[in-house]
C-alpha positions as CSV (number, residue, x, y, z in Angstrom):
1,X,158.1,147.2,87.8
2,X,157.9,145.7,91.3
3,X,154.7,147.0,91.9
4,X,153.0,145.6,88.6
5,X,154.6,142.3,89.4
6,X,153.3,141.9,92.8
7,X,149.6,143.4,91.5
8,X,149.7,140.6,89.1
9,X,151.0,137.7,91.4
10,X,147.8,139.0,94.0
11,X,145.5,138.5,90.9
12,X,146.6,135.3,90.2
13,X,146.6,134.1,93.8
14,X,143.3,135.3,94.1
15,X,142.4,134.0,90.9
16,X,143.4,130.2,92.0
17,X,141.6,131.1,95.6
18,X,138.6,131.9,94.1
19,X,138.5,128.8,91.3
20,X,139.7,126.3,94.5
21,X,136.8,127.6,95.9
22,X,133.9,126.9,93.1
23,X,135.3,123.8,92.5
24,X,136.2,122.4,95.9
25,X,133.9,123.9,98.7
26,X,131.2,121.1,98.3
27,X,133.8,118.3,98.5
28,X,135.6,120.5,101.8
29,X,132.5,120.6,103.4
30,X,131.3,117.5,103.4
31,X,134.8,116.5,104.7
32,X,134.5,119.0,107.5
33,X,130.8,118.2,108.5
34,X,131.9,115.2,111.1
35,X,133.9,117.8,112.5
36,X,131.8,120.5,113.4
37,X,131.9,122.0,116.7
38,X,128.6,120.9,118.5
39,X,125.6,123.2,117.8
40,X,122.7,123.7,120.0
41,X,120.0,122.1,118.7
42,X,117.2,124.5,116.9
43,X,115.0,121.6,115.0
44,X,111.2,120.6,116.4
45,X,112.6,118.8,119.5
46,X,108.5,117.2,119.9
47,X,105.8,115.8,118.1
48,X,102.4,116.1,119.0
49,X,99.8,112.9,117.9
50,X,97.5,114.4,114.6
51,X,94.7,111.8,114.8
52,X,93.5,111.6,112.0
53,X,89.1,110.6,113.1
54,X,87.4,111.6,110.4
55,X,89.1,109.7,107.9
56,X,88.9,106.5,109.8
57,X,85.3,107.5,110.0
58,X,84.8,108.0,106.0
59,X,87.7,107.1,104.2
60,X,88.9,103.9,106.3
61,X,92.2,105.2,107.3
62,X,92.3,102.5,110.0
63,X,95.1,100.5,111.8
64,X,94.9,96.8,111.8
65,X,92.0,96.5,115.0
66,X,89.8,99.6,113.4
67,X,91.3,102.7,115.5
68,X,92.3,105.7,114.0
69,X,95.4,106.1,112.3
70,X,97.9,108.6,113.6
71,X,101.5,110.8,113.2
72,X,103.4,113.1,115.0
73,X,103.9,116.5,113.9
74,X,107.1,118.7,114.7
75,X,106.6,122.0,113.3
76,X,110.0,124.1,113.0
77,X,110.8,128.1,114.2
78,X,113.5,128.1,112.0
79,X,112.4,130.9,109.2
80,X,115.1,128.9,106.2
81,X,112.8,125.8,107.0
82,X,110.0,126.6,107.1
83,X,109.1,125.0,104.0
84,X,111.4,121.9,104.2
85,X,110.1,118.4,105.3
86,X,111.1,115.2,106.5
87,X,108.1,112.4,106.9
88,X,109.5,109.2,108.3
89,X,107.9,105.6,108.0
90,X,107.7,103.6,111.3
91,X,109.0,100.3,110.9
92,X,108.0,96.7,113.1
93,X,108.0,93.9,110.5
94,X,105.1,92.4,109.1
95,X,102.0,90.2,110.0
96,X,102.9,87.3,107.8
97,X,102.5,84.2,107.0
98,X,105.7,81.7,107.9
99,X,104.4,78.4,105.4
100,X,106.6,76.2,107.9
101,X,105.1,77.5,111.3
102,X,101.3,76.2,112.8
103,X,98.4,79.0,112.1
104,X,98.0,81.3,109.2
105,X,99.0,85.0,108.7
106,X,95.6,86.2,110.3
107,X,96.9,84.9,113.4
108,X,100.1,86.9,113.3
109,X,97.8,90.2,112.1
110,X,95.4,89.3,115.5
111,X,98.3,89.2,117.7
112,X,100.0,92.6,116.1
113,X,96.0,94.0,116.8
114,X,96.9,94.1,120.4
115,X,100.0,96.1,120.1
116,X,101.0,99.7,119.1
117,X,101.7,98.0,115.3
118,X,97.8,97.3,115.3
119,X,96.0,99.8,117.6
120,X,96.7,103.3,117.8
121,X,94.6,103.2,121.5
122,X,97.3,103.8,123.7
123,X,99.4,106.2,121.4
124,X,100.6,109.1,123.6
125,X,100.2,112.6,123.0
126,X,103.9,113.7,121.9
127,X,106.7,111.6,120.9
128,X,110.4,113.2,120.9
129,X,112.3,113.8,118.3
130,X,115.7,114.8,120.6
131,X,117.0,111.4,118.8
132,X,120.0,111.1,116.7
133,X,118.3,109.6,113.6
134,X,116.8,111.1,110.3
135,X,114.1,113.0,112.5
136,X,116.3,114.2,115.1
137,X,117.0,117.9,115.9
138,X,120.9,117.9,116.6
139,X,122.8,119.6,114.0
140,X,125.8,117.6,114.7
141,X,124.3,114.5,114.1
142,X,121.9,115.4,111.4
143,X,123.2,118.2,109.4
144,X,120.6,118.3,106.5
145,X,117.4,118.1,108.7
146,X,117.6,118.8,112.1
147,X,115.7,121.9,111.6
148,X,113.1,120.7,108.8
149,X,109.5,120.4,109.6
150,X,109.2,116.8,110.8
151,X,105.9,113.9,110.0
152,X,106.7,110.5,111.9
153,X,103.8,108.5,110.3
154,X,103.2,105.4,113.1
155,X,103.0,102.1,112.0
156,X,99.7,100.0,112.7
157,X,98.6,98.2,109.3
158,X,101.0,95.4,109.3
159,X,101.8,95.8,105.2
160,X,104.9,98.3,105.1
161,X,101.5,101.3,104.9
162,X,100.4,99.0,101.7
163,X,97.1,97.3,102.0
164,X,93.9,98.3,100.2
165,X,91.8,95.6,101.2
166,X,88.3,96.9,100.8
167,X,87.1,94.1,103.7
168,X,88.2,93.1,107.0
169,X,88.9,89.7,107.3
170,X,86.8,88.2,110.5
171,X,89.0,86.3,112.4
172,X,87.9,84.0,115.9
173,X,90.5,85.1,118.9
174,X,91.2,82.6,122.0
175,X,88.0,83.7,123.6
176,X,85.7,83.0,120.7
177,X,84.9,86.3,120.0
178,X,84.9,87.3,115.8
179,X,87.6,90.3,115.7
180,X,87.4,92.3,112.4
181,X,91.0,92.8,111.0
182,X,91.7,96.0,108.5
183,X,94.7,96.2,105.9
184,X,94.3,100.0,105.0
185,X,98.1,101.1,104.8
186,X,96.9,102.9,101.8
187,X,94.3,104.8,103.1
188,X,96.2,105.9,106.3
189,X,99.1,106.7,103.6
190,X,96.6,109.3,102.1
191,X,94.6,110.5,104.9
192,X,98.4,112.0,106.4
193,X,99.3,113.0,103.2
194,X,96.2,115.2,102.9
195,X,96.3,116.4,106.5
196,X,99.4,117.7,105.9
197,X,98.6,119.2,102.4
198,X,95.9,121.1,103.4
199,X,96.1,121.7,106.7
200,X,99.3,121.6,108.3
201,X,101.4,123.7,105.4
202,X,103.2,121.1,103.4
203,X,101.3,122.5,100.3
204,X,103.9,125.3,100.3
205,X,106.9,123.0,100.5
206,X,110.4,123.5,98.7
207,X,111.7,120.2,100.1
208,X,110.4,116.7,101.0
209,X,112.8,113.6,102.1
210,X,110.4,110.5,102.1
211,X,112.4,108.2,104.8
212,X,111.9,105.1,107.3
213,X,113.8,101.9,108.8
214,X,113.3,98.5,108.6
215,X,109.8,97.8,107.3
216,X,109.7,101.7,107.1
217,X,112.7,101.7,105.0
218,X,110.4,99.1,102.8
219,X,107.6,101.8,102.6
220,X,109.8,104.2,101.4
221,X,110.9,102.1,98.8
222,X,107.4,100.8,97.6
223,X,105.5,104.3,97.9
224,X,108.3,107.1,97.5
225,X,107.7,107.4,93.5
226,X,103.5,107.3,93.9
227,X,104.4,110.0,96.8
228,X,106.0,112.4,94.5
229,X,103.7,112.3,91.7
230,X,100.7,112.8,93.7
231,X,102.4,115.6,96.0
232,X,103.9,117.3,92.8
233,X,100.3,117.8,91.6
234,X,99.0,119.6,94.8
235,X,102.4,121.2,95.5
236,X,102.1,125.2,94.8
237,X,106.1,125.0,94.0
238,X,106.5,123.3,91.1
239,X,110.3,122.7,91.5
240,X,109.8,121.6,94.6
241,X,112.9,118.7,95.5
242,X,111.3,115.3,96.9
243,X,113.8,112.5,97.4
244,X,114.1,109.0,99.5
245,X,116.3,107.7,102.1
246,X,115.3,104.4,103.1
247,X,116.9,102.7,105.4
248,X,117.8,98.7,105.8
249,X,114.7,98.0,103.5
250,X,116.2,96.1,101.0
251,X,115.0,92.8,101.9
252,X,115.7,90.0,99.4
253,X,113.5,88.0,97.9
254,X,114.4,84.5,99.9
255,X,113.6,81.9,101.6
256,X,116.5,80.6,103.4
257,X,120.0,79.6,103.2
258,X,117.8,75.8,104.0
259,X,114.5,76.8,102.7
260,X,114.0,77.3,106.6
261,X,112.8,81.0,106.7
262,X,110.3,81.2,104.3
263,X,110.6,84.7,104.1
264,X,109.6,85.2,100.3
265,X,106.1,83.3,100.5
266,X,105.5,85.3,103.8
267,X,106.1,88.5,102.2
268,X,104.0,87.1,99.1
269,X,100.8,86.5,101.4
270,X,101.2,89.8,102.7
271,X,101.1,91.7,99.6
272,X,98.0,89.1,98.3
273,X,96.3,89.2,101.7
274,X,96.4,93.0,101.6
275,X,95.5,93.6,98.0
276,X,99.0,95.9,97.8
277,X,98.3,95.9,93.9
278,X,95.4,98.4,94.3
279,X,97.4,100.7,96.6
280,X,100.3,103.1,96.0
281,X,102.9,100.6,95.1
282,X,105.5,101.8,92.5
283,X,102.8,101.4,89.2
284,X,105.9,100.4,87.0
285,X,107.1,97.7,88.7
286,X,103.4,96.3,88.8
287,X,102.8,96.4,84.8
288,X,106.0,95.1,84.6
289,X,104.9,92.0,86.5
290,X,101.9,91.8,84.5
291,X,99.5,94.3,86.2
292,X,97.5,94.8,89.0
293,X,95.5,91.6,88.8
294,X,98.5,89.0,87.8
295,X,99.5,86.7,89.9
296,X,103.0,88.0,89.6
297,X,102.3,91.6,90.7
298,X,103.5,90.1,94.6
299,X,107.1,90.1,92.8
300,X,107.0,94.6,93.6
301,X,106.8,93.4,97.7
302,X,110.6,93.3,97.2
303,X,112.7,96.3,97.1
304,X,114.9,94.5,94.3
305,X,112.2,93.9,92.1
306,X,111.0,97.9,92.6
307,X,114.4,99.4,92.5
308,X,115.2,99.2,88.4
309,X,111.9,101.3,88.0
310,X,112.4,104.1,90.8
311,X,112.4,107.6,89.0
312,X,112.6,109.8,92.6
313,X,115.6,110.6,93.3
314,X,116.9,108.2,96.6
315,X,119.7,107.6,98.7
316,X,119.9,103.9,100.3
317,X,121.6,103.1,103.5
318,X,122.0,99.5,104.2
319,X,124.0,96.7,105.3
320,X,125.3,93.8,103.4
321,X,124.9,92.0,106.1
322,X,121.6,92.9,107.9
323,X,121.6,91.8,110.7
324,X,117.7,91.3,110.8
325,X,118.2,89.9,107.4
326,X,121.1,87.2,108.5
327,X,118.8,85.6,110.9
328,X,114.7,85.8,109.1
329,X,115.9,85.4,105.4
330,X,119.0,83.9,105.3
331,X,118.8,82.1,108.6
332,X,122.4,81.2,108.9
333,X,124.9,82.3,111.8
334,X,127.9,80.7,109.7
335,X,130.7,83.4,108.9
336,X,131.2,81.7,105.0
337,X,127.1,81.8,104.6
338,X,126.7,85.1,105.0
339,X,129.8,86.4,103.3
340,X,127.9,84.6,100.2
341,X,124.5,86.5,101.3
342,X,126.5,89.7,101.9
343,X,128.3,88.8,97.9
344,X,124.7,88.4,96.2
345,X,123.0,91.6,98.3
346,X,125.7,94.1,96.8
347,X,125.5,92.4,93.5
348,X,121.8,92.5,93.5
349,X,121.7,96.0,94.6
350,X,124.1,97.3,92.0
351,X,122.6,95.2,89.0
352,X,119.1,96.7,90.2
353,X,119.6,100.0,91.3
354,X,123.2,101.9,91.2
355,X,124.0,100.4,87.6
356,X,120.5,101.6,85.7
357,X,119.6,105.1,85.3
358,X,115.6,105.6,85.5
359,X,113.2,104.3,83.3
360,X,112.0,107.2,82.6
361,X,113.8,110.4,82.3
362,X,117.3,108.6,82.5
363,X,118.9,110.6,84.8
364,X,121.5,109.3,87.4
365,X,119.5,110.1,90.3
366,X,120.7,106.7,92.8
367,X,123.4,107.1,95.1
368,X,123.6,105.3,98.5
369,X,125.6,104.0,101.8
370,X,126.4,100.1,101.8
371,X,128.3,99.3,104.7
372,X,129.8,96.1,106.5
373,X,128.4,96.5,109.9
374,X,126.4,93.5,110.9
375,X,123.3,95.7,112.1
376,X,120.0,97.0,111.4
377,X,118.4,100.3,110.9
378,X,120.0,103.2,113.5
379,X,123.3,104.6,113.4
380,X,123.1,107.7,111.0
381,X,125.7,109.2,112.8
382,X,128.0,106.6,113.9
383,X,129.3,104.1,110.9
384,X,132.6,104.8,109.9
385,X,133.2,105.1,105.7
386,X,136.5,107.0,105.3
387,X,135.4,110.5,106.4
388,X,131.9,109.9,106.1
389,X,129.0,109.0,108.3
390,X,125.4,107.7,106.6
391,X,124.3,111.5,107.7
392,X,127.2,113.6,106.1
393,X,127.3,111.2,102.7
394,X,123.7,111.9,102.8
395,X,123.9,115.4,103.1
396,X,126.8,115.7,100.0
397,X,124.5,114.0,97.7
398,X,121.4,116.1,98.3
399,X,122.5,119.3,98.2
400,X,125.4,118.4,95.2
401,X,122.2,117.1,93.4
402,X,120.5,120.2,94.0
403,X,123.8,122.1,92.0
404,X,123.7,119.6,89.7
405,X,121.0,117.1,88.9
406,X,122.9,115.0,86.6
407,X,125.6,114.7,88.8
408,X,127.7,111.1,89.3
409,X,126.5,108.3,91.0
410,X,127.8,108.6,94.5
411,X,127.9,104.8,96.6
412,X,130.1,105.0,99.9
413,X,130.7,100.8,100.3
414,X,133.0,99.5,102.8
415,X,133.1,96.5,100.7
416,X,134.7,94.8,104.2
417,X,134.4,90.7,104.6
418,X,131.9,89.3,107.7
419,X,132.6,89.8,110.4
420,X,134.0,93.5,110.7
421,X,133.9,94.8,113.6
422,X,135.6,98.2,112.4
423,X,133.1,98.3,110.4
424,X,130.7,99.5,113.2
C-alpha cells in the first residue's frame, strides 16, 4: 500500500513538473535571459563592403552624388543559422526642406553629397559588427541574433532608402559648377535585395528581421511589408518568418510645439521631391491616401499614417519622448511640453498600431517596447522594463509568435512622467 501510494504521488509530481514546464518555460526564459552567464561571442563579428557597380551602372542604384550604392555583409559559421538573417537600415536624417530656414531642400541634399549619407567614395572595406545593437555578435546582449547572417544596408539617398526619381535634379554648388543630385533609395533597396537573393544565399532563408534606427527605423516602417511580399515570392521556403523591428522611427507628423520646426512640410518635400509614391512604400497606405499620383499620398512619409495598414509582423522600440524628436518636431525643452508630446505619441501609437489588427488577414501580429528614457535609437541591451531589456522582450515575442501566431499583443511601456531618469 505504501509502495502504490508513493508510485502515484511520483506520477503526479511528475505530472505537474512536466505541465509547469509546457506552460511556463517560454515565460521562465525570457525572465532568465538578462541573467545569462556571459557567452563568447560566435555571430559574424565583420562586414565586408558588397558594392553593388553594376547596378549603379544599369539599374541606377546610386547614392545621392552618383556612386555606387553599398552594404556590409557578415556571413555566419554557425550551422543553426545558417539560414537566418538580420538586414539593418542605416539611419542619418533626411535632406529636407525646413520652410522657415534660407535655401531649399536641394541645398541640404548638396551638402549630405559630400558626406558618407551622399557618397559611398570613402566607404571602407569592413565595418564591425562587435557592437551591442541588433547586428551585434554578443549573445548576452543580443540573444535572438548574434549569430544570424547579418546585411547592414548604408545610408546615402537622403529619403529613408525611398526615392524613385527617374532624374537628377542639377543643382549649382558654391563654385558654380552644375552637380547632378540622385534620389534612388528604391533602386539601391532592390539592387541589395537581389544581391543577396541570388548571390549571397538569402534565397534559402527560414528567417528575416527587417530592422534600422532613426531614419533607418523609418525605412523599416515604410518598406518592411513591400520587403516581404517581394522576398516571399523568390524565397524557396515558403514558410519562411520575416518580421520588423524598427527602432525610434515613429516620427510624428508635426510641425512644432510653435510652428517653429517645420518638420511635417520637410518630411512632405522629401517624399514629393523623391517621387516616394513610385517606390516600395507600404501600397496600402498610398491607396488609402488616394494613390500614387494624389496629392495626399506624402501623408505614408509618416510612420503613424503607415502603421494601421502594416500586415508583417513588427516589434517597435521607441521612446515617448525622443529625444531627437523633443528638439526637431516638437522643439520644446519645457518639462510640461513634452509630457503632452510624450501623452499624444503613446496615444497615437496605440490608436494606430497596438489597438488594430491587420487589414488584411486580421491577426494580432504588433507588439513593441515604449519606454520613458529621453533618448534616441541605441540601448537594446540597457533600458530597464521590469525584467526586460528591448533585446529580451524582443526575443519573447518572436520566438512565442513562432509557437503561436495568434498569440496576445505584447507592449512593455514604462508609462513613467518626463523626466525619468530611472527610466534609462
Amino acid at each position: 500500500m505504501t509502495e502504490h501510494f508513493s508510485f502515484a504521488s511520483f506520477l503526479f509530481v511528475l505530472l505537474v513538473f512536466v505541465v509547469d514546464v509546457i506552460q511556463g518555460h517560454v515565460h521562465r526564459s525570457a525572465h532568465s535571459m538578462k541573467n545569462k552567464p556571459k557567452l563568447q561571442a560566435t555571430g559574424p563579428a565583420t562586414g565586408t563592403a558588397v558594392k553593388l557597380v553594376d547596378d549603379a551602372t544599369n539599374n541606377g542604384a546610386v547614392c545621392i552624388d552618383g556612386s555606387p550604392a553599398v552594404y556590409y555583409l557578415g556571413k555566419t559559421n554557425s550551422s543553426e543559422s545558417l539560414n537566418k538573417w538580420v538586414v539593418y537600415f542605416e539611419g542619418g536624417g533626411w535632406c529636407s526642406h525646413n520652410t522657415n530656414a534660407a535655401g531649399t531642400g536641394f541645398d541640404s541634399c548638396l551638402a549630405r553629397s559630400t558626406t558618407t549619407l551622399g557618397s559611398s567614395s570613402t566607404y571602407a572595406d569592413t565595418m564591425s559588427f562587435g557592437g551591442s545593437d541588433q547586428v551585434g555578435n554578443n549573445p548576452s546582449t543580443n540573444p535572438l541574433m548574434y549569430d544570424w547572417n547579418k546585411a547592414y544596408l548604408k545610408y546615402c539617398d537622403g529619403a529613408s532608402f525611398g526615392g524613385n526619381r527617374l532624374l537628377p535634379q542639377n543643382v549649382t554648388n558654391s563654385d558654380g559648377n552644375i552637380v547632378p543630385l540622385y534620389s534612388r533609395g528604391h533602386r539601391i533597396l532592390k539592387a541589395v535585395y537581389n544581391d543577396l537573393l541570388n548571390i549571397q544565399g538569402m534565397n534559402n532563408a527560414t528567417d528575416i528581421v527587417i530592422t534600422g534606427c532613426s531614419a533607418g527605423g523609418l525605412s523599416t516602417w515604410l518598406h518592411s511589408d513591400w520587403i516581404k511580399d517581394n522576398l516571399l515570392n523568390n524565397l524557396n521556403n515558403k514558410d519562411a518568418r520575416i518580421s520588423a523591428l524598427p527602432d525610434s522611427g515613429f516620427f510624428i507628423d508635426y510641425n512644432g510645439y510653435t510652428g517653429n520646426t517645420n518638420y511635417s512640410n520637410g518630411m512632405k518635400w522629401v517624399f514629393n521631391n523623391g517621387n516616394m509614391s513610385y517606390g516600395s512604400i507600404n501600397s496600402d497606405c498610398i491607396n488609402n491616401y488616394g494613390g500614387k499620383d494624389s496629392s495626399n499620398a506624402y501623408n505614408c512619409v509618416f510612420a503613424q499614417n503607415i502603421a494601421p495598414f502594416v500586415d508583417i509582423d513588427l516589434f517597435v522600440l521607441n521612446s515617448e519622448y525622443d529625444a531627437w524628436q523633443t528638439s526637431n518636431i516638437l522643439g520644446s525643452t519645457a518639462n510640461d511640453t513634452i509630457n503632452e508630446y510624450g501623452k499624444n505619441f503613446t496615444e497615437i501609437i496605440y490608436n494606430n498600431f497596438f489597438n488594430k489588427n491587420s487589414v488584411e488577414n486580421n491577426n494580432n501580429n504588433r507588439a513593441g517596447y515604449i519606454d520613458s528614457c529621453h533618448h534616441h535609437c541605441g540601448d537594446w541591451d540597457q533600458l530597464p522594463n521590469g525584467n526586460y531589456t528591448q533585446a529580451t522582450a524582443h526575443h519573447l515575442f518572436y520566438i512565442n509568435k513562432v509557437v503561436n501566431k495568434d498569440s496576445n499583443v505584447y507592449v512593455w511601456n514604462q508609462n513613467q512622467t518626463y523626466p525619468c531618469n530611472s527610466c534609462c
